[in-house]
C-alpha positions in Angstrom: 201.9 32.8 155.7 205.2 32.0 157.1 206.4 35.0 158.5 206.4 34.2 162.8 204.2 36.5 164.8 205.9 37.9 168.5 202.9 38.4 170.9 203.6 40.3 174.0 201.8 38.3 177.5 202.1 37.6 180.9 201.9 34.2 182.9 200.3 34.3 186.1 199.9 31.3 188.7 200.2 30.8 192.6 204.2 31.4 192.8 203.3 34.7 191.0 203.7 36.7 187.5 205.9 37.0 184.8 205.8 38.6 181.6 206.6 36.5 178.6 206.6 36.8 174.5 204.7 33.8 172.3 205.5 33.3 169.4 203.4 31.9 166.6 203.8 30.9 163.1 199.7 31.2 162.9 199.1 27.6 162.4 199.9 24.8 164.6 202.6 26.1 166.4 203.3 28.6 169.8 206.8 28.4 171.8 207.1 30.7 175.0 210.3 30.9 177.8 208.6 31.0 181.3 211.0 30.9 184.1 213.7 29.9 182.2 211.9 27.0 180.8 210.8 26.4 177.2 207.3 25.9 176.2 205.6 24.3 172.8 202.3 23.2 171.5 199.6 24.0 168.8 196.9 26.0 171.2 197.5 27.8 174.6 195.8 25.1 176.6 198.6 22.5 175.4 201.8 23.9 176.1 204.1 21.5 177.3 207.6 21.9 178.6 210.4 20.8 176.2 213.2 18.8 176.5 211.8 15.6 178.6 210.1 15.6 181.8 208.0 18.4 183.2 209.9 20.9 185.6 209.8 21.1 189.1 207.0 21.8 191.1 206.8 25.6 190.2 204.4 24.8 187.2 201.2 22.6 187.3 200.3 20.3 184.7 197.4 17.9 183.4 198.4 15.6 180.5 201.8 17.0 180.5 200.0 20.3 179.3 200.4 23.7 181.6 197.4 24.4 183.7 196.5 26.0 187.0 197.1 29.3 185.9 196.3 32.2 183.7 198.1 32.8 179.8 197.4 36.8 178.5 199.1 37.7 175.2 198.3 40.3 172.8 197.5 39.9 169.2 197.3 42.3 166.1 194.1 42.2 164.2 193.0 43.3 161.2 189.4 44.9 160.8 188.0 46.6 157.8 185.9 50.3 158.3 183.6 50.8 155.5 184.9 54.3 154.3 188.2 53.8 155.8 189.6 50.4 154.5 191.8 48.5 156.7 193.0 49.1 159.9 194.9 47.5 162.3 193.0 46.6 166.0 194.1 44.8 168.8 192.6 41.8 170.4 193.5 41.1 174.1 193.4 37.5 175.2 193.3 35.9 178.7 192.6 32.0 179.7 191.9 31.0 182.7 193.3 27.0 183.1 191.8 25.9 185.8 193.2 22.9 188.4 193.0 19.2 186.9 190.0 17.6 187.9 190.8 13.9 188.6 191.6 11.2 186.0 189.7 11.5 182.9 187.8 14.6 184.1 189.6 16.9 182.7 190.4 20.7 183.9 187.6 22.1 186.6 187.7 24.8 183.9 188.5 27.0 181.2 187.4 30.1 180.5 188.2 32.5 177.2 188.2 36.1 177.2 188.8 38.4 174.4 188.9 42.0 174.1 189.1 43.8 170.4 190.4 47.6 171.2 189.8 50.1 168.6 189.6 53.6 168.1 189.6 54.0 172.5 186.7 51.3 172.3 186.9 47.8 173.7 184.4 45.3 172.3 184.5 42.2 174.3 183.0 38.7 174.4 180.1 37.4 176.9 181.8 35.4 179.7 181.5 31.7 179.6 183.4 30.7 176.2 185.5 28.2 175.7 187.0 28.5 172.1 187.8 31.3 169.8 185.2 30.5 167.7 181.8 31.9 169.7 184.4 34.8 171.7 185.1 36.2 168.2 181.5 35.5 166.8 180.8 37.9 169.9 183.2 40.0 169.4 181.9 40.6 165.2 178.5 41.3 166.8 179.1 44.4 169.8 181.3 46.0 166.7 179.8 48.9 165.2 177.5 49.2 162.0 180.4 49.0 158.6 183.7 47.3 161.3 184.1 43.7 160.1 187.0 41.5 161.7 189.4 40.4 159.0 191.1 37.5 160.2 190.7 33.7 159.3 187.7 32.5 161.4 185.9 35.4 159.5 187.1 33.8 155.8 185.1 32.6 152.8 187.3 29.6 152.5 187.8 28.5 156.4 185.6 25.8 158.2 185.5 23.7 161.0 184.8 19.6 161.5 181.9 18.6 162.6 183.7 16.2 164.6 184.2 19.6 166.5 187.2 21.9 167.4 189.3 22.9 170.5 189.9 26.0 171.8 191.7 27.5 168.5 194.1 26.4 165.9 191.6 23.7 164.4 190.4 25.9 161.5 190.9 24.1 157.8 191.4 26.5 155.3 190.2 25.2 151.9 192.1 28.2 149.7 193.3 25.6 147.3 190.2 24.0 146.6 187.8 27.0 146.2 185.6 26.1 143.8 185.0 22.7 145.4 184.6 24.8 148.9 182.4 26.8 147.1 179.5 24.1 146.9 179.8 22.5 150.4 176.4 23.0 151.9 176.9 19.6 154.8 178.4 17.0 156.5 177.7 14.3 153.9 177.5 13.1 150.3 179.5 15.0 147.0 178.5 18.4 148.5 179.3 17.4 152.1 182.4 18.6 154.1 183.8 15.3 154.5 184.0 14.6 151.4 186.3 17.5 150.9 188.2 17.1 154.2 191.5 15.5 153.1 192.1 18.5 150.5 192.2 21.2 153.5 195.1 23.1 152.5 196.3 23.1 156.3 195.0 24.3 159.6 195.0 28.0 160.9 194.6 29.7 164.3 191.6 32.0 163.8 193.2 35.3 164.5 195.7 34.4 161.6 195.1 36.0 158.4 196.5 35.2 154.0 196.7 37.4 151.2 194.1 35.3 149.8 191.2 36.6 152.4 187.5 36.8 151.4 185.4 38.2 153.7 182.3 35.2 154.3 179.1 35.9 153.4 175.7 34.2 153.6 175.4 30.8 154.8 178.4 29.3 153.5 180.1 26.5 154.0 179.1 23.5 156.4 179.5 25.9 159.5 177.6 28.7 157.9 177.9 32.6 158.8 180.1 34.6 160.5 178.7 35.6 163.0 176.6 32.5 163.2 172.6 34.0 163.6 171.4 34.3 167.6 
């Protein structure tokens, strides 16, 4: 998993557009040059300029984090076609960061949309979401009978806190404890997911994917299915 993903995007905001690469080493990590100024963080709704204080007044932050405008970038995603094996789709992405909404409030909002295109289909998520979690959970759902996503947030040995999780790049993978993994089945106690916590192997964007993928199954894990049940 250390090989650095280039994902083609665009920045959009008031003083107008610009297309842009991110690049992502599919953990905690995504760097991107906008207007000639370096950008870093772990998730798309922290990326904060590098090198000191924020730039001029052509960007808008909150917490020293870009906001006030809209971040699209494309990703490659792996989906498996019963009769076909694996193939490669792509998944579209757009956030909305809204304006900040006054000290300790927060953005006025933050919107999530993703759009899997294969085969001349697009299979998109409701409107509303915040985190990659339920877009993708909606995404696995409008995909035909025998199409299953292949990608980390669909993985036997991936789970969230149930402290809870931003908007992506807070998903533990638990490869190198499997068999432990294995009989998590809650928060609490020798079963429970805290117990396990501190042996996470490290944390992965859900789009990211390891040659040690297992498709989930059943209720597994302490967050259970993917796609979680309706």
């Amino acid at each position: 998993m250390s090989a650095v993903q280039r994902w083609p995007g665009r920045y959009t905001d008031r003083h107008g557009a610009e297309e842009i690469v991110f690049e992502s080493d599919g953990r905690e990590l995504i760097r991107t040059t906008i207007r000639g100024v370096h950008f870093e963080g772990d998730s798309m709704d922290d990326l904060g300029a590098l090198g000191g204080s924020p730039p001029d007044a052509s960007f808008t932050f909150f917490d020293g984090a870009l906001c006030s405008c809209l971040l699209e970038w494309e990703v490659p995603l792996s989906v498996a076609v019963e009769g076909q094996g694996v193939r490669t789709a792509l998944l579209d992405c757009a956030l909305r960061l809204g304006a900040p909404g006054g000290p300790g409030r927060g953005l006025d909002a933050e919107t999530l949309t993703t759009v899997l295109r294969l085969d001349g289909h697009e299979y998109r998520n409701r409107d509303g979401h915040g985190d990659f979690e339920p877009a993708l959970e909606d995404v696995q759902r409008r995909l035909p009978a025998g199409v299953r996503l292949r990608a980390c947030i669909a993985c036997a040995w991936s789970d969230y806190s149930p402290l809870g999780n931003g908007l992506m790049a807070g998903l533990a993978c638990f490869r190198d404890v499997k068999d432990r993994y294995r009989r998590v089945d809650g928060k609490h106690g020798p079963t429970g997911i805290f117990d396990l916590w501190d042996e996470h192997t490290e944390f992965v964007q859900e789009t990211w994917l390891c040659g040690e993928f297992e498709q989930r199954t059943g209720n597994a894990g302490y967050r259970g299915a993917f796609p979680a049940p309706n």
